[in-house]
N, C-alpha and C positions, 0 to 999 in steps of 0.2 A: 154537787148535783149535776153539775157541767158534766161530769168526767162519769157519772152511771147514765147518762143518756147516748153521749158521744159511744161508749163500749154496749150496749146497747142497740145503737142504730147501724155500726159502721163494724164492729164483734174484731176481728183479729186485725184491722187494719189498724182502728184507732188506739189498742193497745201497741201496737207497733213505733207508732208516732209516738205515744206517750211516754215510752222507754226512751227513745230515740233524744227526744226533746225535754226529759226532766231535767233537772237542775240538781247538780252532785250534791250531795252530802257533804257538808262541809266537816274541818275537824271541831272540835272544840278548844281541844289543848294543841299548841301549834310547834310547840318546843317540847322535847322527849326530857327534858330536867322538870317539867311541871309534872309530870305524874305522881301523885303520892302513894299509890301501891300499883300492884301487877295486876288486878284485875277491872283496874279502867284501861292500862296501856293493855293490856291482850283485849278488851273489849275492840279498844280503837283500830289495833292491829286485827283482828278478823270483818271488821267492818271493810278496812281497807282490801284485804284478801277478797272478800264478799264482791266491791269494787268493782275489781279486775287492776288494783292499785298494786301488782304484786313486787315490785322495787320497794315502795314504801314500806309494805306488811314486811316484807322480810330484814329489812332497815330497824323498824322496829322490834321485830322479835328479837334482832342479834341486840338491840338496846337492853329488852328485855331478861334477854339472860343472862349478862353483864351485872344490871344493877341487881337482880332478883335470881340467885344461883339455885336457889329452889325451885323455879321454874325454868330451867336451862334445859332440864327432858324434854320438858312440852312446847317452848318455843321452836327445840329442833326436830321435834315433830313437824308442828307446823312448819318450818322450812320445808323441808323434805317433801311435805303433801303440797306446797306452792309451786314447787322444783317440778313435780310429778305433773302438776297442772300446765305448767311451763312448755314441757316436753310435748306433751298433748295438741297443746295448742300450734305447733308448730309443723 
């Protein structure tokens, strides 16, 4: 209720803070051997990506395509589109 008043009365400033001031997303799974398929560790890893955690995402996805050779395209997609972000950013 707090947080539709404050966006509300205060409109881009106090989204501003908000962003600024949340509190990360933690992981769940904290070691890359507890995954039991590719579609939690690619959940994790695009959350991470999403972040701006892009060391981690990309950490993971070469995990990714290691244990899960089925998904070895799509993970080095996702590299690639991290890498491109990367570049951008700089």
């Amino acid at each position: 209720m707090f947080a539709g008043l404050a966006f509300g009365w205060l409109g881009p400033v106090a989204l501003l803070g908000w962003l600024a001031l949340r509190p990360p997303i933690a992981r769940v799974i904290e070691t890359a051997d507890d995954y039991l398929d590719a579609a939690d560790a690619l959940e994790t890893a695009s959350r991470l990506d999403s972040q701006g955690d892009w060391a981690d995402a990309i950490e993971l996805y070469h995990y990714i395509a290691d244990r899960w050779p089925e998904q070895m395209p799509y993970a080095f997609a996702c590299i690639r589109e991290i890498h491109g972000k990367q570049d951008l950013a700089r």
